[in-house]
C-alpha positions as CSV (number, residue, x, y, z in Angstrom):
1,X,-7.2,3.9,-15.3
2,X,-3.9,5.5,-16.1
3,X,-1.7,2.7,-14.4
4,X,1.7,5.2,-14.3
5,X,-0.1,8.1,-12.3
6,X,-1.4,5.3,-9.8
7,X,2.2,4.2,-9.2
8,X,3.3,7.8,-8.8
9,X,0.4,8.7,-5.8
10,X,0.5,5.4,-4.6
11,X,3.9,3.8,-4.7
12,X,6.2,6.7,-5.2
13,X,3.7,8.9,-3.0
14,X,3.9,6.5,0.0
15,X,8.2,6.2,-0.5
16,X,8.3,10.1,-0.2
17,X,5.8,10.3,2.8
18,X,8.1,7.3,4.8
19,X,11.6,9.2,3.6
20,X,10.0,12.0,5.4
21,X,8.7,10.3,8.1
22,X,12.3,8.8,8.9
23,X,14.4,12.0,8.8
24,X,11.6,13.2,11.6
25,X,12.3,9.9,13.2
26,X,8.3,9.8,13.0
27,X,5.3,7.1,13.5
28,X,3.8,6.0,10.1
29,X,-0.1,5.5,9.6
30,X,-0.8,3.9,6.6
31,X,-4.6,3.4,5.3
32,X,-4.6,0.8,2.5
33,X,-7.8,-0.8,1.0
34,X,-9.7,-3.9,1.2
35,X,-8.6,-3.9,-2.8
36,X,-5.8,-5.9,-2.1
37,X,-7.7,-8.8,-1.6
38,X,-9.9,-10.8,-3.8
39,X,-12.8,-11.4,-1.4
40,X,-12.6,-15.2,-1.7
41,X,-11.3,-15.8,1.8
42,X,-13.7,-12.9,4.1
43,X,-12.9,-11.3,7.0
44,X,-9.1,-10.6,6.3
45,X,-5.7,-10.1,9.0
46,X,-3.2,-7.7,8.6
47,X,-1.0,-11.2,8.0
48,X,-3.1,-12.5,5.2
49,X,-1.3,-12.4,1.7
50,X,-2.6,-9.7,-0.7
51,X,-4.3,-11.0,-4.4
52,X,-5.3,-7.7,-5.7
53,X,-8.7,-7.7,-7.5
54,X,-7.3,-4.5,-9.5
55,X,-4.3,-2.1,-10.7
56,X,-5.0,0.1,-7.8
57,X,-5.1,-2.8,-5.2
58,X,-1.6,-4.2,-6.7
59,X,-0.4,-0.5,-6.4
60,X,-1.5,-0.1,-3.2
61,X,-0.3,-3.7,-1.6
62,X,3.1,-1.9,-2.8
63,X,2.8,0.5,-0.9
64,X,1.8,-1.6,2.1
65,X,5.5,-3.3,1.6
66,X,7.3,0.1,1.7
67,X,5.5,0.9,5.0
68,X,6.3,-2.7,6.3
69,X,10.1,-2.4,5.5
70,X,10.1,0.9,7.2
């Protein structure tokens, strides 16, 4: 897993998509993964609080934050 190029798709990816999105004054859709979560707890909310089993989960519950701010 080459953890920088998973930031820069995922994280930095997701930033440039939303900067975009707001200059259009656009709707966002976001499609994460169930890799934010652990699997301890089951069927998950869009409330519950991410534990990332992974880099790419961690990378991607980052991106889910940029898309909340937004």
């Amino acid at each position: 897993l080459n953890k920088a190029y998973a930031d820069k798709v995922n994280v930095e990816g997701t930033q440039n998509l939303l900067e975009a999105a707001g200059k259009q004054q656009a709707f966002f859709i976001f499609i994460s993964t169930d890799f934010i979560f652990d699997g301890k707890a089951g069927m998950y909310k869009e409330e519950d609080t991410g534990d990332p089993v992974n880099y790419y989960g961690l990378t991607k519950l980052k991106a889910e934050a940029l898309v909340k701010h937004y």
